[in-house]
C-alpha positions in Angstrom: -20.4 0.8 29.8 -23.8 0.1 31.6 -24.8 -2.9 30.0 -21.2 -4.5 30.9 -21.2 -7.7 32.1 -19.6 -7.6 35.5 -17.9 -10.7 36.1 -13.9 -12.7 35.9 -15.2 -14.4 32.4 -16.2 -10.5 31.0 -12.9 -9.3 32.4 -10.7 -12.1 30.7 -12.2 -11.9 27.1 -11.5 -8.1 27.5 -8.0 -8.5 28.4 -7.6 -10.9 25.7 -9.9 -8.5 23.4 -7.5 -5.4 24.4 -4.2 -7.8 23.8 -5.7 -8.9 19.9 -6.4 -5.3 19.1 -2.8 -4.2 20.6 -1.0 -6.7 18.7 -3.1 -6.1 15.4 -1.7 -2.4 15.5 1.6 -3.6 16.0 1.4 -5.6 13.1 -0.6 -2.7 11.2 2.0 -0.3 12.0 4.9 -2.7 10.7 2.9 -3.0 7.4 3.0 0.6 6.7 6.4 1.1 7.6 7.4 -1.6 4.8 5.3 -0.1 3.1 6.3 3.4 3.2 10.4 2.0 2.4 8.7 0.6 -0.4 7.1 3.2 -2.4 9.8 5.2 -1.4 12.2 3.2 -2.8 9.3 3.5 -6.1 9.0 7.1 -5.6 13.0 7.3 -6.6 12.4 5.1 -10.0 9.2 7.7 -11.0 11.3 10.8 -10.5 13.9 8.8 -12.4 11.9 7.9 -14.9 10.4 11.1 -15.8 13.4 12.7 -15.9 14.2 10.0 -18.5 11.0 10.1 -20.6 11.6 14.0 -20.9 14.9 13.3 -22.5 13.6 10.6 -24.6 11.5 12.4 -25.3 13.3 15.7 -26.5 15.7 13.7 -28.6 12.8 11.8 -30.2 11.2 15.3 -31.4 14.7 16.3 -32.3 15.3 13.5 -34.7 11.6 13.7 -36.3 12.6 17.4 -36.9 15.8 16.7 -38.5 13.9 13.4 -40.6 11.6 16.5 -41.8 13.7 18.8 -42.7 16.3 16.6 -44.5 13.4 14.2 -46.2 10.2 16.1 -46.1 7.2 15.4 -44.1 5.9 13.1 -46.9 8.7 10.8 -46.8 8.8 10.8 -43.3 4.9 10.2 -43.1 5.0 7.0 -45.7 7.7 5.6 -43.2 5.7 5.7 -39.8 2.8 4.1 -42.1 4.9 1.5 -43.2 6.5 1.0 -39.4 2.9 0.7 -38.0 2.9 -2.5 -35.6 1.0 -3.6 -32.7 2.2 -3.1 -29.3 2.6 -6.7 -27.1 1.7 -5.8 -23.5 0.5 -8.2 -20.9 -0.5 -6.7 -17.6 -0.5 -9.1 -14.2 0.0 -8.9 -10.7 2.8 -9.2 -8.2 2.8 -9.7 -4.6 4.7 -6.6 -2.0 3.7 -6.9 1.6 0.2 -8.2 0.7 -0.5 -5.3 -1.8 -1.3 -6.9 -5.5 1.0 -4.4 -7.5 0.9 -4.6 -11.6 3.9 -5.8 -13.5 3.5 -4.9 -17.4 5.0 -7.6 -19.3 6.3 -7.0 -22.7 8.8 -6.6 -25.3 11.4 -4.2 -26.4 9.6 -2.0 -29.1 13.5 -1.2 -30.4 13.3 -2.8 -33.8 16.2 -3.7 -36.2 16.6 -2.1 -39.5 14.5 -4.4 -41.8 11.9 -4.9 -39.0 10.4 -1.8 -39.6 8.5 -2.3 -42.8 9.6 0.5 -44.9 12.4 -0.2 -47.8 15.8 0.5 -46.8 17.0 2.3 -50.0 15.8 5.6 -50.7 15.3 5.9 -46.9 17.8 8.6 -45.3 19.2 8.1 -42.5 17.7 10.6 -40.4 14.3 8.5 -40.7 16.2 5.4 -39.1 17.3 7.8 -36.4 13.6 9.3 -35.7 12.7 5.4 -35.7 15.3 4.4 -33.2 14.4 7.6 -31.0 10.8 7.4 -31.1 11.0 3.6 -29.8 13.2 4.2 -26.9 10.9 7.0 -26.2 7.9 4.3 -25.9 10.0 2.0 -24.1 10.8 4.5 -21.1 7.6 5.4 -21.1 5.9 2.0 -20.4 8.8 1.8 -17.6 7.2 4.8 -16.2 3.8 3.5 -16.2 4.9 0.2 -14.4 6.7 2.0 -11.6 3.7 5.0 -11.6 1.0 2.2 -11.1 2.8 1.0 -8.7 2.8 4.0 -6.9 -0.5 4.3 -6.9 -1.5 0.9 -5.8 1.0 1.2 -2.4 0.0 4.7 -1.9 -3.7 3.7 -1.4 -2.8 0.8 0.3 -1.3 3.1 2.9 -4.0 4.9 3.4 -6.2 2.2 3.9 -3.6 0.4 6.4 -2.9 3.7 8.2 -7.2 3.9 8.7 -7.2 0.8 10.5 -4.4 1.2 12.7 -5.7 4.9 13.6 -9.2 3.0 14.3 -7.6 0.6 16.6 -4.7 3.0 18.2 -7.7 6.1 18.9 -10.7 4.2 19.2 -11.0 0.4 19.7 -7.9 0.0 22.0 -8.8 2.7 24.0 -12.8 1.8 24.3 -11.3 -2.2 25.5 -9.4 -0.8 27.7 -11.9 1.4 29.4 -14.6 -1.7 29.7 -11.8 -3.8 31.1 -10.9 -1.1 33.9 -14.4 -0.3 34.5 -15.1 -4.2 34.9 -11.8 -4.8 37.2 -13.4 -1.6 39.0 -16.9 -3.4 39.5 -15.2 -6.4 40.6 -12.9 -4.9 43.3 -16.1 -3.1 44.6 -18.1 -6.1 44.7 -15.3 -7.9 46.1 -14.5 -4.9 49.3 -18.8 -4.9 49.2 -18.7 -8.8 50.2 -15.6 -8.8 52.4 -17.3 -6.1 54.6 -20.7 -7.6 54.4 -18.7 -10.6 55.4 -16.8 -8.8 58.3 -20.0 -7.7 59.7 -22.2 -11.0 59.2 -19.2 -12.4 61.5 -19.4 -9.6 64.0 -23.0 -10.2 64.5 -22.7 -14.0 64.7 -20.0 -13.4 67.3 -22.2 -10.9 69.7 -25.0 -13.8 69.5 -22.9 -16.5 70.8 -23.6 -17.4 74.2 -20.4 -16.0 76.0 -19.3 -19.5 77.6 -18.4 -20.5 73.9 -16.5 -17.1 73.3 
């Protein structure tokens, strides 16, 4: 506060300091709150999914039980050799409110039938339903990853936004706004300091003027 430069320049490019900072955490704060709607809104989809993946889950062990049991673990072995395949996934970026979120990018893993490499006769059935089972298992789960990346990407962006706002709200907005009163103070002191040094310059002047010109 000492080294303040006293004067009207000083006190303007604090006001309009004070009035950027202001509106910055107006625009902060409306960040965060679309924002927050946001990974709300991607908080739903996780829950969702997870409560999905356990299911796919289940039925997936299920069916590789029953492919066991009815086959053997041989057979059922030779087929997941034989249905080996790479998995197509592409990971980019997508744009919400500023925040670069990922967007995985691929393909159903559900296959048909003959797309799954192994021979269709002398293959039961309950292979083929272990198959089918196992792939919509992998397909909610890169779902869930999407959404849970997601999640993670707003929820640090949050953080961050809420940092700044906090930084401008408790300390940068309120430190402007103390230089600007404590210049405006200055200035109305110098001002009543000149007005009475004024008043009595003029009361002196007055008592030396020869009283025929009073």
């Amino acid at each position: 506060m000492a080294s303040l430069s006293a004067t009207r320049m000083e006190l303007l490019a604090k006001k309009a300091h004070l009035a950027l900072a202001e509106q910055g955490q107006d625009l902060l704060e409306q960040k965060r709150l679309a924002l927050l709607r946001e990974l709300l809104s991607v908080v739903d989809r996780v829950v969702a999914g997870r409560e999905q993946l356990q299911a796919a889950a289940l039925a997936a062990r299920r069916a590789l039980a029953r492919a066991e049991a009815f086959a053997g673990g041989e057979a059922v072995r030779s087929a997941a050799l034989a249905a080996r395949a790479d998995l197509p996934i592409q990971v980019q970026t997508a744009n919400v409110m500023g925040v670069s979120v990922p967007t995985i990018e691929r393909k159903r893993v559900d296959r048909s039938l003959l797309g799954r490499g192994y021979a269709l006769t002398g293959t039961p059935v309950t292979i083929d339903e272990a198959a089918g089972a196992f792939e919509a298992e992998v397909n909610q789960l890169l779902e869930l990853a999407e959404s849970e990346l997601r999640l993670t990407r707003l929820a640090a962006e949050i953080q961050r936004t809420s940092r700044r706002a906090n930084a401008l709200e408790y300390v940068l907005i309120p430190r402007l706004a103390a230089e600007r009163d404590a210049i405006a103070l200055a200035l109305d002191e110098r001002e009543r300091a000149d007005h009475f040094r004024l008043k009595r310059v003029k009361q002196v002047l007055e008592r030396r003027r020869p009283a025929d010109e009073r």
